[in-house]
C-alpha positions in Angstrom: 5.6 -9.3 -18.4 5.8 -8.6 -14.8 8.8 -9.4 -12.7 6.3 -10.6 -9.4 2.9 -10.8 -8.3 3.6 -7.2 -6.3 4.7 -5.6 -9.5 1.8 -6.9 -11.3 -0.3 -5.9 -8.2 1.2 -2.7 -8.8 1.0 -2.0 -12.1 -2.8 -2.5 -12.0 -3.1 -0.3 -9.3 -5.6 2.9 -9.7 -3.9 6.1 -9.8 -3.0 7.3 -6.4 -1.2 10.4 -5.1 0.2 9.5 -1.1 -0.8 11.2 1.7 1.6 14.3 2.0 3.4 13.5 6.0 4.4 16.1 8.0 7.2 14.1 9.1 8.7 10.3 8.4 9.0 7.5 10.6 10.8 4.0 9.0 8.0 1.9 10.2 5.0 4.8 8.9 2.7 5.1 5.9 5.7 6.2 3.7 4.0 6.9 0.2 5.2 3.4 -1.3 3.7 1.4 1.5 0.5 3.8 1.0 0.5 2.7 -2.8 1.2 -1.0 -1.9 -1.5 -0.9 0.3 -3.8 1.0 -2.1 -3.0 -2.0 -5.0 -3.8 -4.7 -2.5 -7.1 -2.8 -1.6 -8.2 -2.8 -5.0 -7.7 -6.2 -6.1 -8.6 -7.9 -3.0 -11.4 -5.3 -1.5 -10.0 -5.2 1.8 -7.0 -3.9 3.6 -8.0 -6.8 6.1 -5.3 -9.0 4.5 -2.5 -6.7 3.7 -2.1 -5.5 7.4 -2.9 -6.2 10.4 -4.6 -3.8 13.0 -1.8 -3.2 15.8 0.1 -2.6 12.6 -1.9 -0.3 10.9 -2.7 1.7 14.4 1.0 2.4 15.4 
């Protein structure tokens, strides 16, 4: 049983191999924010409500 409703999210997520970055920034699309963001796509069908636009454009 899962611990949370993000490691169920998770779990169910479709396979998914991160975006290889030529460098690393602590607020950037680091490849477990790229699979959170993947998970919530696919169970909710839009990235609408995991993250907003000045967010997502920094």
């Amino acid at each position: 049983m899962p611990d949370s409703p993000l490691s169920a999210l998770l779990e169910d997520a479709p396979d998914f191999a991160p975006v290889p970055l030529a460098r690393t920034r602590y607020d950037g699309w680091l490849p477990a924010r790229q699979h959170m963001f993947i998970a919530a796509l696919s169970a909710m069908g839009t990235g609408r409500t995991f993250i907003s636009r000045p967010t997502a454009c920094q």
